[in-house]
C-alpha positions as CSV (number, residue, x, y, z in Angstrom):
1,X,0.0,0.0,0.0
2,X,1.3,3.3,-0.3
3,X,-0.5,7.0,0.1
4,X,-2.4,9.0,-1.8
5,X,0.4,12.1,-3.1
6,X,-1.0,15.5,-4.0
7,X,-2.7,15.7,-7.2
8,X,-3.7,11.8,-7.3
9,X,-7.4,10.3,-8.1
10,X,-8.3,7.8,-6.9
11,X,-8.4,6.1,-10.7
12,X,-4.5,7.3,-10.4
13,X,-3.8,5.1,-7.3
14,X,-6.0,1.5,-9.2
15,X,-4.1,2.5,-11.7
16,X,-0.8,2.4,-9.8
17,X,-1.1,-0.3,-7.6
18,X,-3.2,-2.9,-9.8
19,X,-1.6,-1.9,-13.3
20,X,-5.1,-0.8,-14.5
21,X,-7.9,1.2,-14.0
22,X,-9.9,-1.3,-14.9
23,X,-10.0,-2.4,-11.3
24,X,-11.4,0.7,-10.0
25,X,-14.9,-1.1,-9.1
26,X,-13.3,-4.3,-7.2
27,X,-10.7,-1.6,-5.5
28,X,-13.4,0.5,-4.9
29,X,-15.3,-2.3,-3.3
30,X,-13.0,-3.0,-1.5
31,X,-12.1,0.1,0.5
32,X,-15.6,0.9,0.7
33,X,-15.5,4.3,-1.5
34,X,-17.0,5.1,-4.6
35,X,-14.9,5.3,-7.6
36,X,-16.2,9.0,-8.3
37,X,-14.8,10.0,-4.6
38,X,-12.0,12.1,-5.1
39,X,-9.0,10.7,-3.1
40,X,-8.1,11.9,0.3
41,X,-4.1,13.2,1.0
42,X,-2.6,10.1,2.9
43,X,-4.9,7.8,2.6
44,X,-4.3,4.1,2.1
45,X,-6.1,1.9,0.1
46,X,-5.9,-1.7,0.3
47,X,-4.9,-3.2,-3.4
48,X,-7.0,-5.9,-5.0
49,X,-5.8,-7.9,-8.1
50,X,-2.9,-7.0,-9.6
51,X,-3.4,-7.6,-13.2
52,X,-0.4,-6.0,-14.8
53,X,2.5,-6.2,-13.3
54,X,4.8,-4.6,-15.9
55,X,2.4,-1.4,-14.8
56,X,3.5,-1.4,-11.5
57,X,7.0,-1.8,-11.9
58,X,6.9,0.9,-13.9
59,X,5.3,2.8,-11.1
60,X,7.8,2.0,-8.5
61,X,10.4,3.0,-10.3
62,X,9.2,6.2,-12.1
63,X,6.8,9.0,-10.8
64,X,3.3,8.4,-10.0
65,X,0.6,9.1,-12.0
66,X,-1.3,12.7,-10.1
67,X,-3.8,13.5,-13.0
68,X,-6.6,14.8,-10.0
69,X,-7.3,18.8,-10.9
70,X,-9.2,20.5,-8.1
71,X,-12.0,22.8,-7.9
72,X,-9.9,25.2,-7.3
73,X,-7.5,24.5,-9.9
74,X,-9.8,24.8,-12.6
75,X,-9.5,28.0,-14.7
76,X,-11.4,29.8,-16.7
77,X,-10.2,31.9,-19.5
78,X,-11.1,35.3,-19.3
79,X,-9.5,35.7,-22.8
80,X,-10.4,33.8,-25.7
81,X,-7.6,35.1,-28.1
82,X,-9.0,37.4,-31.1
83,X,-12.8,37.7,-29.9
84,X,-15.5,36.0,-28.1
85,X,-18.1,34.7,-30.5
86,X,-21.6,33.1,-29.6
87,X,-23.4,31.0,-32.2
88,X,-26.9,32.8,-33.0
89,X,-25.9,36.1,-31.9
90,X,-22.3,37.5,-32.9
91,X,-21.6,34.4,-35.3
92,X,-24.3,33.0,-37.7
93,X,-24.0,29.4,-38.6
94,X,-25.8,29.0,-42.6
């Protein structure tokens, strides 16, 4: 087991520890969450099959996937480049 980094989902940890996300509903079952959950700094979940190992060696020996963006981390564009254009109104679509 190991703990949830900064920036991790929880699809990011299956993903890590079983070799594919594909084991996010038996994972998921198994630590009692819900796959949608976002992941909690620290926390550890227990692993269930481990259905590609090549995966997870690559894991432990390279960075860990953290593909989680927050709330907060989400932008939006207060610029969008030449103009802003809305279909029906400033742009007509014939």
């Amino acid at each position: 087991m190991s703990k949830v980094k900064q920036g991790q989902s929880f699809l990011d940890k299956v993903t890590q520890l079983t070799g594919s996300y594909e084991n996010a509903l038996e994972m998921a079952l198994l630590n009692n969450v819900s796959v949608t959950d976002d992941a909690v700094l620290k926390t550890e979940y227990k692993v269930s099959t481990i259905t590609k190992i090549g995966v997870v060696s690559f894991f432990k020996s390279h960075d860990e996937p953290a593909t989680a963006i927050g709330v907060a981390d989400q932008v939006e564009p207060d610029d969008f480049g030449i103009g802003e254009m809305e279909i029906g109104s400033t742009f007509i679509v014939r």
